[in-house]
GUVEX-147205 format. One line per 3 residues: for each residue x negated, y negated, z negated of N, C-alpha, C. Coordinates in steps of 0.05 Angstrom, whole numbers, plus 5000, padded with zeros to 4 digits. Layout:
REM residues N
X,Y,Z,X,Y,Z,X,Y,Z; ...
***
This chain:
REM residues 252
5862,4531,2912,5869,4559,2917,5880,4572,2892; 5872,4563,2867,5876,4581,2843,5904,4562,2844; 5911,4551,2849,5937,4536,2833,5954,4544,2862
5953,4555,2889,5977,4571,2904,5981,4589,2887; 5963,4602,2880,5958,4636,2862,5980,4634,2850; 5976,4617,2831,5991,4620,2805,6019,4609,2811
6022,4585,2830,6051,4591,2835,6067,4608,2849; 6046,4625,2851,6067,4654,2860,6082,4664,2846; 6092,4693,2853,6108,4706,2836,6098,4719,2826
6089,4734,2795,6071,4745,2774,6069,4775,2797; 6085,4787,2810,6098,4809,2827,6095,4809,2848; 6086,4790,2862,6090,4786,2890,6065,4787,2902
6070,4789,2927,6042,4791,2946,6031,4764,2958; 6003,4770,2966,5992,4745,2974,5977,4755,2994; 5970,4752,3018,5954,4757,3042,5930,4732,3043
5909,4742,3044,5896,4726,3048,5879,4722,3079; 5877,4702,3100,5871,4708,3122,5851,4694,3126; 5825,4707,3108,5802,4696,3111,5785,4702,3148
5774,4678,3160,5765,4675,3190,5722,4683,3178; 5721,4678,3153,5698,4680,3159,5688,4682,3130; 5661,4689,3126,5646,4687,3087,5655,4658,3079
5654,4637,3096,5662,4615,3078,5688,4615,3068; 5708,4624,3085,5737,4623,3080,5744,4642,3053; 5728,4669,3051,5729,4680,3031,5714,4674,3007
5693,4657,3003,5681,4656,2978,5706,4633,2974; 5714,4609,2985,5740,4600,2972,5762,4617,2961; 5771,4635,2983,5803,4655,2965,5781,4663,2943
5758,4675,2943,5751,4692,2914,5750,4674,2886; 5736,4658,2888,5734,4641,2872,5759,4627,2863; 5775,4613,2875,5809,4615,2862,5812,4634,2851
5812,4656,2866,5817,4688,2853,5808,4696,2817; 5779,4679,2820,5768,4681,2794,5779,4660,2773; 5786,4642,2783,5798,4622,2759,5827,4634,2756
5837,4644,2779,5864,4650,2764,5866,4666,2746; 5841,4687,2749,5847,4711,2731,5844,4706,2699; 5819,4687,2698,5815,4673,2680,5830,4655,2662
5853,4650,2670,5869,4636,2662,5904,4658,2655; 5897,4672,2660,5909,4702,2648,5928,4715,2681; 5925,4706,2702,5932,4728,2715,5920,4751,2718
5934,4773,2737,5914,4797,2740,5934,4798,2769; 5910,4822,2783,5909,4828,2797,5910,4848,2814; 5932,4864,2832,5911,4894,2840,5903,4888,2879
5889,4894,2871,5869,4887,2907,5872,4911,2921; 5882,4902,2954,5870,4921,2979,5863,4914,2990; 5834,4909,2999,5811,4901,3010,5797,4910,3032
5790,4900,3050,5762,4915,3061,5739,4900,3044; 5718,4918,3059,5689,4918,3047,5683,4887,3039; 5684,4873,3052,5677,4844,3054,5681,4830,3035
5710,4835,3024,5723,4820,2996,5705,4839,2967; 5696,4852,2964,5672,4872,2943,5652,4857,2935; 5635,4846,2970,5612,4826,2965,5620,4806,2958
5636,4791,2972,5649,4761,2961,5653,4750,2936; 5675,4772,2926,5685,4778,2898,5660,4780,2880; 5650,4796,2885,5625,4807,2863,5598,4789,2861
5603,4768,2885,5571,4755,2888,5555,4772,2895; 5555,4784,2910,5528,4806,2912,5514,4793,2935; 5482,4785,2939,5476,4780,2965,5482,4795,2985
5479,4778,3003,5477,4790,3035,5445,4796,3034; 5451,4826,3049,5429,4851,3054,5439,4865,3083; 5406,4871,3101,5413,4886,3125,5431,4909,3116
5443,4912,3142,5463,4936,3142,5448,4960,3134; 5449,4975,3120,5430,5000,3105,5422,5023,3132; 5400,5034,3140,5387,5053,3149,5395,5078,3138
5398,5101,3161,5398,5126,3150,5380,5135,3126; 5361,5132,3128,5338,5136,3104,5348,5126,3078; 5362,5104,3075,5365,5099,3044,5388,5119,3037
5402,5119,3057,5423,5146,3042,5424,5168,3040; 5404,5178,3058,5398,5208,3054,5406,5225,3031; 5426,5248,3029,5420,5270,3005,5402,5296,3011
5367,5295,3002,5346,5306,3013,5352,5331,3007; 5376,5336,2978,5379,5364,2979,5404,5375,2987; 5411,5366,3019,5442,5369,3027,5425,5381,3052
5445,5387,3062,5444,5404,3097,5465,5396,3118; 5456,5386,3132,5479,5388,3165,5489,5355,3157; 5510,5348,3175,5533,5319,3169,5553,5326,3169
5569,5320,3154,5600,5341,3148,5619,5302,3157; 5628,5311,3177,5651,5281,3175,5681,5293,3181; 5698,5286,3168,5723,5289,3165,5742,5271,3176
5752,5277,3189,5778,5252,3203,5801,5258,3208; 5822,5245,3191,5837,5247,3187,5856,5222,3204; 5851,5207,3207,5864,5182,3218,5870,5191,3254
5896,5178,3250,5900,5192,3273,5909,5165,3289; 5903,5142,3294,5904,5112,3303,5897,5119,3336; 5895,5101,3357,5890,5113,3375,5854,5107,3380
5841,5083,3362,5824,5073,3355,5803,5099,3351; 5818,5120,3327,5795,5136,3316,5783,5167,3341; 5817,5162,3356,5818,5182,3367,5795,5178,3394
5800,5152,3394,5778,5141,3417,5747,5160,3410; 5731,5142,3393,5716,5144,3373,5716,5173,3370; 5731,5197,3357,5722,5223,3351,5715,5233,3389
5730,5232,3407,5728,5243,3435,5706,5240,3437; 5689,5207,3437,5661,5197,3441,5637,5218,3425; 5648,5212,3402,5629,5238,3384,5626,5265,3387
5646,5281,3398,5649,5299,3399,5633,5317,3422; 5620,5293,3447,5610,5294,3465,5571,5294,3452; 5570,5292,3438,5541,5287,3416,5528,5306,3421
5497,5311,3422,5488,5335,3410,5484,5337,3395; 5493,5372,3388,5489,5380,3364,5507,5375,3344; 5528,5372,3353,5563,5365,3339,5575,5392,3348
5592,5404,3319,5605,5419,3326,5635,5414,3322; 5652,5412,3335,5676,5407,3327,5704,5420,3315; 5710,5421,3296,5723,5443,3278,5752,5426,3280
5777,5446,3303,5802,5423,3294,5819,5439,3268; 5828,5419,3255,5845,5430,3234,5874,5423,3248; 5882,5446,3243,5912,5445,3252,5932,5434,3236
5937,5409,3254,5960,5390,3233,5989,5404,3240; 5991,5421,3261,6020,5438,3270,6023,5462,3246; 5992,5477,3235,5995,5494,3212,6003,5483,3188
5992,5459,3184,6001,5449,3164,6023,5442,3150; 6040,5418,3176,6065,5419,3170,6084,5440,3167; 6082,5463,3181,6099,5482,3169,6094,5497,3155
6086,5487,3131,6070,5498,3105,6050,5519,3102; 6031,5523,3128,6010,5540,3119,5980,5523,3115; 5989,5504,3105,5955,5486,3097,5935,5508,3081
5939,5515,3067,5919,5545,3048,5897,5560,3075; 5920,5571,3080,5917,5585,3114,5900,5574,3126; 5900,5551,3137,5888,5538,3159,5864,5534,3143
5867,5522,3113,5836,5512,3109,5813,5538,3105; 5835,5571,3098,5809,5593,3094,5811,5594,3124; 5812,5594,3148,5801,5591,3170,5779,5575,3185
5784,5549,3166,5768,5527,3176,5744,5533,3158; 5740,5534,3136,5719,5536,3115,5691,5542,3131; 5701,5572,3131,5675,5578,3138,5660,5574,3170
5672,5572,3185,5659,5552,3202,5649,5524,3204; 5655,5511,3181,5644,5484,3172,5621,5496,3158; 5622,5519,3147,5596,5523,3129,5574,5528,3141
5580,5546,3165,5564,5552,3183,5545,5535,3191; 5569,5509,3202,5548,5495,3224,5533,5478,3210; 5529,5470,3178,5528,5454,3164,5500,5470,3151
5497,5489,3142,5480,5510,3138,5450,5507,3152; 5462,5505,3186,5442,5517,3204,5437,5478,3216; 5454,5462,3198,5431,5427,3198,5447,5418,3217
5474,5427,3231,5481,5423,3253,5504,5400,3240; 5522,5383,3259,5544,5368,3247,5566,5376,3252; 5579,5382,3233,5615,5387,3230,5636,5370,3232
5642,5367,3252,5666,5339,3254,5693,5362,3248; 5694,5362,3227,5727,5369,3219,5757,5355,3226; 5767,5353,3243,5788,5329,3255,5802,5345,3254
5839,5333,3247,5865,5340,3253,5871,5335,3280; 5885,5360,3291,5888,5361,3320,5905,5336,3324; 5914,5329,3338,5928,5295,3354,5946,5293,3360
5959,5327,3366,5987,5327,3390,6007,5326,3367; 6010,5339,3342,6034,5331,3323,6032,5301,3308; 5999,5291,3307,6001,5257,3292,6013,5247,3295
6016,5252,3336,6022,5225,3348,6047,5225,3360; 6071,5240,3343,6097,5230,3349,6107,5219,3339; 6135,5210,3344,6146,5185,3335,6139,5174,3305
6151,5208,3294,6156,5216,3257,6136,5221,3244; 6109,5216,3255,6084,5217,3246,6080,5184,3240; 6080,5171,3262,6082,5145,3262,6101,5130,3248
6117,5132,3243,6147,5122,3214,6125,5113,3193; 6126,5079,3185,6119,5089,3157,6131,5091,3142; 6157,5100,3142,6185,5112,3122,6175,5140,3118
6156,5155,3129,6151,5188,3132,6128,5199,3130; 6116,5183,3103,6097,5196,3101,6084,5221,3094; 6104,5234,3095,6101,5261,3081,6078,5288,3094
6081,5283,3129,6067,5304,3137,6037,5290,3127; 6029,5254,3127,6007,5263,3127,5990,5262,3102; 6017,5269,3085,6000,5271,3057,6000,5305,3053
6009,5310,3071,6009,5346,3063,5980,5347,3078; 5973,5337,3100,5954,5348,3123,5925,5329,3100; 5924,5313,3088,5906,5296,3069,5908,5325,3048
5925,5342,3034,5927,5352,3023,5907,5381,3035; 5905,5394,3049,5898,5415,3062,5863,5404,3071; 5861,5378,3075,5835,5379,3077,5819,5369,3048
5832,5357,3026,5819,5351,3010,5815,5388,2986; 5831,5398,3001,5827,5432,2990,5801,5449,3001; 5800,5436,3027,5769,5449,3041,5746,5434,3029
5746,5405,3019,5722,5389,3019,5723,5407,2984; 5745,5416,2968,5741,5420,2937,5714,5436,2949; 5726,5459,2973,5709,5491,2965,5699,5492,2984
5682,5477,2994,5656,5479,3008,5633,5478,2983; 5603,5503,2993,5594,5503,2980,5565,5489,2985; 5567,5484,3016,5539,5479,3024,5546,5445,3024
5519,5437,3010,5527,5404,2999,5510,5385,3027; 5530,5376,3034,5528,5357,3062,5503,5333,3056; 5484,5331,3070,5462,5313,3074,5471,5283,3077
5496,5277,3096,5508,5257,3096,5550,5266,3100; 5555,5248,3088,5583,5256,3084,5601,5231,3098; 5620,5233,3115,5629,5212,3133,5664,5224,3125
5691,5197,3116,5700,5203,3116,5716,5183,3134; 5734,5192,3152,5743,5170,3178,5772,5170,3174; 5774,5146,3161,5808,5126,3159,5811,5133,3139
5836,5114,3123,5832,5100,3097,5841,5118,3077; 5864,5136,3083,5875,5151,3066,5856,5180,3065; 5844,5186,3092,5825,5208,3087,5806,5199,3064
5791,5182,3076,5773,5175,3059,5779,5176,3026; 5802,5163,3017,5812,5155,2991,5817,5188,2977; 5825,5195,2994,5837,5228,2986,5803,5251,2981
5784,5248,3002,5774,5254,2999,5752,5249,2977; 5749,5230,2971,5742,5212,2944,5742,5218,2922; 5770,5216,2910,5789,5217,2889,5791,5242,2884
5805,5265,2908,5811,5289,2897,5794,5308,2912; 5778,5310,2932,5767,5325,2940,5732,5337,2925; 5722,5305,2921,5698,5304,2908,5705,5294,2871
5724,5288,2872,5727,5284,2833,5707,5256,2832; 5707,5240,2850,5695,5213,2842,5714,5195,2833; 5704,5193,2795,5714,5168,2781,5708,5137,2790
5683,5143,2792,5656,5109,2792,5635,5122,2811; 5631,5093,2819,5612,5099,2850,5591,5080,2848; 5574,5076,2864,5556,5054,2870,5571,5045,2897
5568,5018,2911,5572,5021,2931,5543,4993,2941; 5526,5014,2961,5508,5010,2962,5495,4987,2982; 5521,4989,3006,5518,4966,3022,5541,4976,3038
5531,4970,3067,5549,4981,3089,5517,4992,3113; 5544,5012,3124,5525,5017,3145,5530,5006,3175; 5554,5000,3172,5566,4980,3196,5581,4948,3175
5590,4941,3199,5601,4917,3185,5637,4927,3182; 5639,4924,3158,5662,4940,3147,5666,4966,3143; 5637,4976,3133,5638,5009,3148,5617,5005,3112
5630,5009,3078,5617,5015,3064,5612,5046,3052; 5579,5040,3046,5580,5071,3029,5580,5070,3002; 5592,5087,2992,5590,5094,2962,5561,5116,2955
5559,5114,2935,5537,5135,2916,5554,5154,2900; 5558,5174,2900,5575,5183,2885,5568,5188,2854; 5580,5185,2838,5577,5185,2804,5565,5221,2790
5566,5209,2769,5546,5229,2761,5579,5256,2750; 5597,5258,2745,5625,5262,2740,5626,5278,2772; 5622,5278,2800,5628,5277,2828,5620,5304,2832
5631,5321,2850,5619,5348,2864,5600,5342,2878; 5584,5334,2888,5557,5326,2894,5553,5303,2877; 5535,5299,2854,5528,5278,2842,5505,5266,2858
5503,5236,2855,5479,5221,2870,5488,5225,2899; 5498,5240,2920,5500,5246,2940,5518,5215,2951; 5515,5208,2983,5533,5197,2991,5567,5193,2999
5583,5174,3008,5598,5174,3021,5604,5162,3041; 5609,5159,3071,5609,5129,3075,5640,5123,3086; 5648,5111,3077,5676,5107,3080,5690,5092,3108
5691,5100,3126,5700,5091,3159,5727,5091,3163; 5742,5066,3152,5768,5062,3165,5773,5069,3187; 5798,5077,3189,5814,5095,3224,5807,5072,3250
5804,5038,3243,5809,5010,3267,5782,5000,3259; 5763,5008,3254,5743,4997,3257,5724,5011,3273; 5706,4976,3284,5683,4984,3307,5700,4990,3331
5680,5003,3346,5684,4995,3385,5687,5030,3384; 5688,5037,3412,5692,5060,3423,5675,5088,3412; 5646,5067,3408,5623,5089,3401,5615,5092,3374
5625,5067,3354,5617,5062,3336,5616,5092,3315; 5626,5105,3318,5628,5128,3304,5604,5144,3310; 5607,5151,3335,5580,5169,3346,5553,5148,3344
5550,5129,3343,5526,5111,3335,5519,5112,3300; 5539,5119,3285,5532,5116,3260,5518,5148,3253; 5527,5166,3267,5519,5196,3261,5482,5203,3275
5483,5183,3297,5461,5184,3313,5432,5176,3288; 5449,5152,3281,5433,5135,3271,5425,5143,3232; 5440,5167,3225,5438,5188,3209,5428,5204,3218
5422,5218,3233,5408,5236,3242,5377,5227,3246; 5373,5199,3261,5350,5186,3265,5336,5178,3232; 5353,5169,3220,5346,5164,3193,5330,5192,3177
5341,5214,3173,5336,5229,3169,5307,5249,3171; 5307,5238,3204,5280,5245,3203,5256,5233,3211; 5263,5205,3197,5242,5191,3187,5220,5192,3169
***
């Protein structure tokens, strides 16, 4: 494996199409001699290549209880991914008790009133977050899902609409008990520029491909969680099963 590596191009890409943990502790380990031998690397991964890579044992999928933030209030989840996968998944959730559903307008956005939309949205996230209740913050569906949303030559609306919600997560004041961010660029955005997280823990998963971070001591909630939920992962419910099962955790 380390000697395909290296006859690559110092520049070039490599896919790896690992079927299972055995298939990947092989790519990692190449991975490791090559680097060793002076290549480098930059990785996009799911969860799976983290453990592999790092040697970390295999551990049950983590319980609401270990991630709890005891001095947070409500579940604040953010979704941004607009796949038809997530859209499945938020409809399912949205049907929950004790979910409140807050849409952010991706039609305000693109025609430049993101500011706008998020002092509208704010404080009804604070609200329901306040009174222990869950905030599913989602971008409405009907502008995602046209053609020019879908281009990946055009990514522009949905870095403006990533832009407008990582402005609500800055200035929220009430600090979320559990924090859910759904699909890859939400999540990343919300991360990086919403919460100011440098360095993380990442503590397990709470699904399979579904990892949480700890947030750093540098982070707008320090110690607090994240759990990071790609837009194509899990089944229909899997979303509303992970909030359930936060909620259940919680009041253990």
């Amino acid at each position: 494996m380390a000697a395909r590596i290296e006859a690559g191009s110092p520049s070039g890409r490599m896919i790896v199409n690992a079927r299972s943990y055995d298939d990947l502790t092989v790519a990692t380990e190449g991975i490791r001699r090559a680097r060793r031998r002076g290549r480098r690397f930059l990785f996009r991964t799911a969860a799976s290549f983290v453990r592999s890579y790092s040697g970390i044992t295999e551990r049950p999928l983590l319980a609401g209880e270990e991630i709890v933030d005891p001095t947070g209030s409500g579940i604040l989840v953010i979704v941004g991914s607009y796949v038809p996968k997530t859209t499945a998944q938020l409809d399912r959730l949205l049907t929950a008790e004790a979910v409140e559903g807050v849409e952010f307008s991706a039609r305000a956005v693109t025609a430049g009133n993101g500011d706008a939309e998020a002092d509208r949205v704010l404080p009804l996230v604070e609200s329901a977050l306040r009174a222990g209740r869950t905030a599913v913050v989602y971008t409405s569906r009907d502008v995602l899902l046209t053609s020019r949303m879908q281009s990946e030559s055009n990514l522009e609306p949905s870095a403006a609409i990533s832009t407008a919600l990582v402005s609500l997560v800055r200035r929220l004041q009430t600090r979320p008990r559990f924090l859910i961010g759904k699909g890859g660029i939400t999540s990343s955005a919300v991360a990086t520029q919403g919460l100011g997280i440098r360095r993380a823990t990442v503590l397990g998963q709470i699904l399979p491909g579904v990892p949480v971070w700890r947030q750093g001591a540098e982070a707008k909630w320090p110690g607090g969680s994240l759990i990071v939920f790609p837009g194509n992962v899990g089944d229909n419910n899997a979303l509303r099963e992970v909030v359930a099962q936060l909620k259940q955790g919680d009041s253990a």
